[in-house]
C-alpha positions in Angstrom: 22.7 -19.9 74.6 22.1 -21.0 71.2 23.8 -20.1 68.2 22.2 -19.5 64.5 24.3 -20.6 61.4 21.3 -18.7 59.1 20.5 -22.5 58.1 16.8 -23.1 57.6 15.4 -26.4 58.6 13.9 -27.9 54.9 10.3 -28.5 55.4 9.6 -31.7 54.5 7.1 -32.4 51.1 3.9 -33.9 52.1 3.0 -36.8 49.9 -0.5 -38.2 49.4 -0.4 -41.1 52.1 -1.4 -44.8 50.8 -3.1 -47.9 52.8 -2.2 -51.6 51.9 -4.5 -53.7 50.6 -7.6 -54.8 52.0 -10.4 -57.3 50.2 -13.6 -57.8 51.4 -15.3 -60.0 49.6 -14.9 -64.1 49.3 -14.0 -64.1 46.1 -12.8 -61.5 42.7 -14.6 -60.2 41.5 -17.1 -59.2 43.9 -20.9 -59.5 43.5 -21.2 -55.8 42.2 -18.3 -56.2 39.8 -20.2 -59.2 38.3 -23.7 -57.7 38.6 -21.8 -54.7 36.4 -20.2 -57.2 34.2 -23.0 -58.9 33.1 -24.5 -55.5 31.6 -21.3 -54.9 30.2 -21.7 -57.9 27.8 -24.7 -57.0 26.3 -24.4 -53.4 26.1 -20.2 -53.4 24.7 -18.9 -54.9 21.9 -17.3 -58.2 23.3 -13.7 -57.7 22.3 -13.1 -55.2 24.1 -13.1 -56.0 27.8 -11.8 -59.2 28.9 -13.8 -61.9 31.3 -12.9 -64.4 33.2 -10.8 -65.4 36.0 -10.1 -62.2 38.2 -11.5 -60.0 35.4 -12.6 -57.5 35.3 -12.7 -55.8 39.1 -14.8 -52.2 38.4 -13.1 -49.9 40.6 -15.4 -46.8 41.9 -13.0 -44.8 43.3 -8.8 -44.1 43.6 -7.1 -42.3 45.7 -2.8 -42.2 46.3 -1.8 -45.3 45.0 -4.8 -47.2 46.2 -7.7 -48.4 44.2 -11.2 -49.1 45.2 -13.7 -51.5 43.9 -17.8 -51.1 44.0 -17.4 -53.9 46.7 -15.5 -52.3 48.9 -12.6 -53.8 48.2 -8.7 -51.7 48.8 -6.5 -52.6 46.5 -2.3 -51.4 46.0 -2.1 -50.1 42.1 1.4 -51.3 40.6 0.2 -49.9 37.6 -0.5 -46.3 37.6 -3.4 -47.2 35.2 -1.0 -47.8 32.7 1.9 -45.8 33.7 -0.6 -42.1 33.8 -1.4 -41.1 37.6 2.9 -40.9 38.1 1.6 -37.7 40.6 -1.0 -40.5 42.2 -4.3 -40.9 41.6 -6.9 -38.4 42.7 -4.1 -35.7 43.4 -5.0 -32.9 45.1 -3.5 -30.3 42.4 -4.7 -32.0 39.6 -8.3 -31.7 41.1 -8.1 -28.2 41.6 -6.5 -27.8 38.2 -9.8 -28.9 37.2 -11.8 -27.8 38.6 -10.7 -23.7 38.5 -10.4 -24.4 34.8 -13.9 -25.8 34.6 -15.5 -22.6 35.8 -14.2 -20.1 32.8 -14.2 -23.5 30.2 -14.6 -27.2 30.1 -14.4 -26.9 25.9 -12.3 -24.5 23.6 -11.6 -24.1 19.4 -8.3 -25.5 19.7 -7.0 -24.6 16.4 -9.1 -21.4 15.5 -9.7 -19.5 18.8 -7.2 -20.9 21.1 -7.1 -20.9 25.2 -4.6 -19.2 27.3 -3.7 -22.6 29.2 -2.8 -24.2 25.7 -0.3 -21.4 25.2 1.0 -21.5 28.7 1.4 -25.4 28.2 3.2 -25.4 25.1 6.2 -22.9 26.3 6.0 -24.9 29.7 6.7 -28.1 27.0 9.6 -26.3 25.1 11.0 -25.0 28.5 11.1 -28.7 30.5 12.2 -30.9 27.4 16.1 -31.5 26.0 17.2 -29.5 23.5 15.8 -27.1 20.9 12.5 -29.3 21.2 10.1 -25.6 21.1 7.0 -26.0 18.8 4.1 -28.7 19.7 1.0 -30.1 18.4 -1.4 -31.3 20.8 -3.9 -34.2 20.7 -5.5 -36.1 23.1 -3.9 -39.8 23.2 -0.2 -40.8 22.8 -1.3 -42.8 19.7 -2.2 -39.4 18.3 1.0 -37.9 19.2 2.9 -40.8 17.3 1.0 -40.0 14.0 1.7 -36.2 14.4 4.9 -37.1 14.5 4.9 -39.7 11.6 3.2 -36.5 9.4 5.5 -34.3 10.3 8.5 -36.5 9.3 6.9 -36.8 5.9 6.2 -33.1 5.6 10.0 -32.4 6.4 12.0 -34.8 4.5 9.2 -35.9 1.7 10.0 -39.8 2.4 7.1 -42.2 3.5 9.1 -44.8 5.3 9.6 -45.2 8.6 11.7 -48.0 10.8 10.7 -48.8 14.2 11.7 -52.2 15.9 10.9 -55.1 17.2 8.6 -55.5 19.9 7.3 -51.5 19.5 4.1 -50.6 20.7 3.3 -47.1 19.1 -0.8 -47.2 19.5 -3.0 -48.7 17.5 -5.0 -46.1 14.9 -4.1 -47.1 11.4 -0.8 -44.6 11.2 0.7 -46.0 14.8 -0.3 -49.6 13.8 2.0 -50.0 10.8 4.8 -49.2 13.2 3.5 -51.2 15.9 5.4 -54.5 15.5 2.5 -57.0 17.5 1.1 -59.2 14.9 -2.2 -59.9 16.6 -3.0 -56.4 16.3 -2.1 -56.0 12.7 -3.0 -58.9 10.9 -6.4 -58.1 11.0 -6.0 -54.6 9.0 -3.1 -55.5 7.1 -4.5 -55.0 3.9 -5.6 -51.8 5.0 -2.5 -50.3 6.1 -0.2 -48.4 4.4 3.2 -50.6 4.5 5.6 -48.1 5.1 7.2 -49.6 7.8 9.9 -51.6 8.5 11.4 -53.2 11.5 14.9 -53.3 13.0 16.1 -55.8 16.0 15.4 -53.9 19.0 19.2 -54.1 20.8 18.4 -56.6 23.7 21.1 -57.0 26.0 20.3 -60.0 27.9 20.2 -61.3 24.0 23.2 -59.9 22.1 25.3 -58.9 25.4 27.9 -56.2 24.5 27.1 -56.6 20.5 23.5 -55.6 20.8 24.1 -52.1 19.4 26.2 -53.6 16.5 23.7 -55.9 15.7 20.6 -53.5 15.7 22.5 -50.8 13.1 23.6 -53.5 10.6 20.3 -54.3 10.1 19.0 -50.6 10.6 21.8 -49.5 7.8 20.5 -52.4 5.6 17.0 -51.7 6.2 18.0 -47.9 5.0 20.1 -48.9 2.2 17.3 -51.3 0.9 14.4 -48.8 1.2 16.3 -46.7 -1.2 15.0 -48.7 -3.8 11.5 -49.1 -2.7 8.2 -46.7 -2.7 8.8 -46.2 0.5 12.5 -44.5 0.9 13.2 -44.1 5.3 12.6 -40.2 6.5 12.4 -41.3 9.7 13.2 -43.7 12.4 10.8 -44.2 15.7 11.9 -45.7 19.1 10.7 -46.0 22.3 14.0 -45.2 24.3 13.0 -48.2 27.1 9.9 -50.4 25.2 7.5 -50.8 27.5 4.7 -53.2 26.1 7.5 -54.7 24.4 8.8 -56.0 28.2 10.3 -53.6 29.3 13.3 -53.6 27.3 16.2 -51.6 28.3 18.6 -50.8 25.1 22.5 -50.3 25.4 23.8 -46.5 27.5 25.6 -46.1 23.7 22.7 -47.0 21.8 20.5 -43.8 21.3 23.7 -42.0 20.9 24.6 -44.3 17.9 20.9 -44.3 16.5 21.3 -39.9 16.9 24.9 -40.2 14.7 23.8 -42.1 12.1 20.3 -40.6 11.4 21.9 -37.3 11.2 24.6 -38.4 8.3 21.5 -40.2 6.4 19.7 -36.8 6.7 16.6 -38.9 9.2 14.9 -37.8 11.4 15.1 -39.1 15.1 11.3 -39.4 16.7 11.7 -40.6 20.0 7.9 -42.0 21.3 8.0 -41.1 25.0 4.4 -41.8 26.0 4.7 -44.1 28.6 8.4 -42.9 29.6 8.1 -39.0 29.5 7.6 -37.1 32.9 9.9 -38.8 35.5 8.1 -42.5 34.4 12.0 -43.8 34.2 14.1 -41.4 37.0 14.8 -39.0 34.9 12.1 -36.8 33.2 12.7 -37.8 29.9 13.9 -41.2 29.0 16.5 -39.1 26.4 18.2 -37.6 28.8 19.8 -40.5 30.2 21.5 -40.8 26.6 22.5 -37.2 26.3 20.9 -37.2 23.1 18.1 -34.3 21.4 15.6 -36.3 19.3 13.9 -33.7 16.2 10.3 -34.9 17.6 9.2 -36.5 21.0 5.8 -37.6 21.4 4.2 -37.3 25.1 1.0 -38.7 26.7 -0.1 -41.0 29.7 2.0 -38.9 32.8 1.3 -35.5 31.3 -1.9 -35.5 31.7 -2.3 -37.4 35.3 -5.5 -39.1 34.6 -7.0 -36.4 31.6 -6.9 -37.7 27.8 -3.8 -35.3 26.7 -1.1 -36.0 24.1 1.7 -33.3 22.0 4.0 -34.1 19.9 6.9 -31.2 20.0 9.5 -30.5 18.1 12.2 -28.3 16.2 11.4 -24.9 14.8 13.1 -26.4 11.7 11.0 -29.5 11.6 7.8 -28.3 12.4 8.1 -24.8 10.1 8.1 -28.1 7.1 4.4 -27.7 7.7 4.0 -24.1 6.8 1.5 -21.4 7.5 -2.1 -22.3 8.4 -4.3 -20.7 5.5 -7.7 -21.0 7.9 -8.1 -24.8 7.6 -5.3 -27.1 9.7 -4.1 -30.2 7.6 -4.0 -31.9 10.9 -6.1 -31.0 13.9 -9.0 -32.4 15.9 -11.7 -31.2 17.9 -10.3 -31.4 21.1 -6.5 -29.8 20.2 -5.5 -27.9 22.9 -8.6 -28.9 25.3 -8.4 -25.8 28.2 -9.2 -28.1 30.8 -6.3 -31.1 29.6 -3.7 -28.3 29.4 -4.4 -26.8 32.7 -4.6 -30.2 34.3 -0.9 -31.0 32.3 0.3 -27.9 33.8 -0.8 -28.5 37.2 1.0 -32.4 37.3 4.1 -30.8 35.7 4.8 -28.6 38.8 3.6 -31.3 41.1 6.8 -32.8 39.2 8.7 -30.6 39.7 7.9 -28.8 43.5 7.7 -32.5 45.0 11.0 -33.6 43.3 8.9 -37.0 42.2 11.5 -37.7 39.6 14.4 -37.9 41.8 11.5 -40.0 44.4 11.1 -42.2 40.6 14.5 -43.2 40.3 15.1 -43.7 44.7 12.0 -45.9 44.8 12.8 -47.7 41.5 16.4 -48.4 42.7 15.2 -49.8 46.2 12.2 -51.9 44.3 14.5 -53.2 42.0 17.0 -54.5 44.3 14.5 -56.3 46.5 13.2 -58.0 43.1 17.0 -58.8 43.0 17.2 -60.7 46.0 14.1 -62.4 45.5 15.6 -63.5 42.2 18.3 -65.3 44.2 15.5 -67.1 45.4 13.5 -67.8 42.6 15.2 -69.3 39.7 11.9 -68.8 37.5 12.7 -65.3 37.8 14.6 -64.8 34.3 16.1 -61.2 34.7 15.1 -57.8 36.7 15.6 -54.6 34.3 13.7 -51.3 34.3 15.1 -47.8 35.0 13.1 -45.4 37.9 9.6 -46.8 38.3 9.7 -48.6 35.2 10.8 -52.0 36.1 10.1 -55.4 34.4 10.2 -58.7 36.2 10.6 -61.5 33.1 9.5 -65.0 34.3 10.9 -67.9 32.4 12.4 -71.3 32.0 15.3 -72.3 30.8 16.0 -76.2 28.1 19.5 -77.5 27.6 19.1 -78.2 23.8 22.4 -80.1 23.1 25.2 -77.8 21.0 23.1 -75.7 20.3 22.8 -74.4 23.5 19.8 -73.2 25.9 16.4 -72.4 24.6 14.8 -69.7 26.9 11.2 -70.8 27.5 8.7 -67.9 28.5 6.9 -68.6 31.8 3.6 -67.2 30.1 0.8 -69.3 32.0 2.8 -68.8 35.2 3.0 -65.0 34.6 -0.9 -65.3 34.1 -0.9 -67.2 37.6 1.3 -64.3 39.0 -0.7 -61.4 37.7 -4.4 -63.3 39.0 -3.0 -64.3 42.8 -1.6 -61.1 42.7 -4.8 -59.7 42.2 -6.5 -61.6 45.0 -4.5 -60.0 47.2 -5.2 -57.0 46.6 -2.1 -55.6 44.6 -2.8 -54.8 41.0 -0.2 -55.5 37.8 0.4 -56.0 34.0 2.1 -58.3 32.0 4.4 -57.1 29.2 6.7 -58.7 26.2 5.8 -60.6 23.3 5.2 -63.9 25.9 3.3 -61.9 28.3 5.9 -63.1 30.5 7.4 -60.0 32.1 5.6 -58.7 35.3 4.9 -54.8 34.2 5.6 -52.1 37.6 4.8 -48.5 37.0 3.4 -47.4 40.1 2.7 -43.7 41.6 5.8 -41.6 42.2 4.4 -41.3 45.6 5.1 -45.2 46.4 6.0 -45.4 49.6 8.9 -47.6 51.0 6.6 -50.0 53.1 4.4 -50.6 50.0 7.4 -51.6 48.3 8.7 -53.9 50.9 5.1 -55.6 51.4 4.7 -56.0 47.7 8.1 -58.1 47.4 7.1 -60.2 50.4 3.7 -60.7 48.7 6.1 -61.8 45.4 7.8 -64.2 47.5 5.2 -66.1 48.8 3.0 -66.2 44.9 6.3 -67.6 43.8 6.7 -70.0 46.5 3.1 -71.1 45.4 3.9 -71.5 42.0 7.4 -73.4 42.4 5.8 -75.7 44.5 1.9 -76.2 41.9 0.2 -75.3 44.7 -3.7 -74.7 44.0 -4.1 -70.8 44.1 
């Protein structure tokens, strides 16, 4: 006889199944990719797309976490695309997201006859983030969510400056670029921009240890205290709660909490730029949260949209009331606000989040990756320091030069990180570099990772590092 508790056996969540990698051809890239290459070069402007080495591989087709090239070749994405299929690429939901939407209306008036999917979007956005975050403008890119935000700043507290830190990477149109702190991208339109930026020390704490938050508000409270005098008095200050172009830089648990104190007693406003972190990129579905603290305006892009150009930048009913009333002609808007078919697709990957648990499977994967990259870093002394949270994870490679009493100068293993990312590559497993040396080894995969592609990636790392220690020919 058998007995019945009630209990119901869980069914288990079927994820989108992945292949490892499998390439074809002799040699990357593959005939069609250079056939396809060579029309490139005439037909775009030439500093756009990179060539030479490995680059570029045109892929055809992606599916899971797998990528596919117009030779045939399978390759493992580490990437996401730049941290925006979290849900996998080609997912199933997101596809029929599109394609119902598609039959009423691939193209609405945003901001003059709205859709019902951008409604249904923005109280899904003011439902799912911390806080009283509950009124949103939408855009397409996350570099257009960072200058919603840097508007709206203005429009609330009628200051024009702005601190971000070093190593941000807040887009690149001509608002998000003063605050982006790369040189390379700004000096070539710096005397176009508007210089109301300035830049605090990003609290590094493989740098400053224990004092990094200590360090980073003395110069963020004499940044403040200085811009006082200037044309260009601080309303608000902008951080990426972990920087991700900037390496992967993880700040102090107390920092964001300390930022949140002291922008509310100088009356700033917090503006927390969670493109690449927002929707379960770092374990948790907001970066915030893992601070406890409620930013006054987040900007989201990349994950949201799973693959479709879709940005918002939400916010408090105080803060975004600054604007006031719409008389018949936005002050800020674009053609594509509130696109039907990116706001049904964003509300389609946000209950993939959610029904498939795939921030909970963010921060289990990202905990077993990182603590295989830890072991191998036992092995691998060019391996300078593992960090990340969920599938956000940076692996820095460097060097390390006993300079007397002055101590150790930390050398950035760029060219080797180069050799890492291209053998890599050649493989068949797809990755980034990140940090101001392009010395950190980027990993934002799919959610949907699996733990065999984890586990075949680190024995790939293993033996590319193996390779390099010894100058072996690649």
């Amino acid at each position: 006889m058998k007995f019945s508790f009630g209990f119901k056996k869980k069914k288990a969540i079927a994820l989108p199944q992945s292949q490892l990698p499998r390439i074809k051809t002799k040699t990357l890239p593959g005939p069609q990719s250079i056939k396809l290459t060579e029309s490139l070069k005439r037909f775009e402007c030439p500093q756009i797309t990179y060539v030479g080495g490995v680059y570029p591989v045109f892929f055809k087709r992606a599916q899971a976490a797998n990528l596919f090239d117009v030779d045939g070749n399978r390759f493992l994405d580490l990437t996401s695309a730049f941290a925006v299929c979290g849900v996998g690429h080609g997912s199933p939901a997101v596809l029929q997201a599109l394609r119902d939407e598609a039959k009423n209306m691939i193209h609405g008036m945003g901001d003059v006859h709205p859709n019902e999917s951008k409604v249904l979007l923005a109280k899904k956005l003011s439902e799912i983030t911390p806080g009283n975050l509950n009124q949103t403008i939408f855009s397409s890119t996350g570099f257009e969510a960072v200058e919603s935000a840097l508007k709206t700043a203005v429009m609330h507290t009628k200051k024009t400056g702005v601190v971000s830190f070093t190593g941000a990477y807040h887009g690149l149109g001509y608002g998000a670029l003063n605050v982006t702190h790369r040189e390379d991208f700004r000096k070539p339109f710096l005397k176009q921009l508007g210089g109301f930026s300035y830049f605090a020390p990003f609290p590094e704490i493989r740098v400053h240890g224990n004092k990094a938050t200590a360090v980073a508000m003395k110069s963020l409270a004499s940044i403040v205290k200085k811009a006082r005098r200037s044309k260009h008095p601080v309303g608000a200050v902008l951080i990426e709660p972990i920087q991700g172009r900037g390496g992967i830089q993880v700040p102090p648990t107390d920092f964001l909490k300390t930022l949140r104190a002291f922008c509310d007693e100088e009356k700033i406003l917090l503006i927390a730029d969670e493109v690449l972190t927002g929707f379960g990129r770092t374990g948790s579905l907001f970066a915030v949260e893992k601070s406890g603290i409620i930013p006054d305006l987040m900007c989201l892009g990349k994950g949201m949209g799973g693959g479709f150009p879709i940005s918002a930048c939400i916010g408090t009913t105080r803060v975004m009331h600054s604007w006031g009333v719409s008389t018949g002609d936005a002050i800020h808007t674009s053609t594509f606000l509130g696109n039907p078919l990116g706001c049904s697709v964003a509300l389609a990957v946000i209950k993939e989040i959610e029904e498939k648990k795939l921030v909970d499977r963010s921060r289990n994967m990202g905990d077993l990756f990182r603590k295989e990259l830890w072991k191998l870093k036992e092995k691998h002394p060019i391996i300078r320091d593992i960090r990340g949270a969920g599938l956000m994870i940076g692996m820095e490679l460097g060097t390390t030069q006993d300079i007397g009493r002055k101590g150790v100068l930390e050398i950035p293993a760029t060219d080797k990180a180069r050799l890492f990312i291209a053998e890599a590559m050649r493989q068949g497993v797809v990755l980034l570099s990140s940090g101001p040396g392009h010395n950190v080894i980027s990993i934002t995969p799919p959610f949907i990772i699996s733990e065999k592609e984890i586990q075949f990636s680190v024995a790939l790392f293993d033996k590319i590092l193996k390779k390099i220690q010894e100058n072996s020919t690649f």
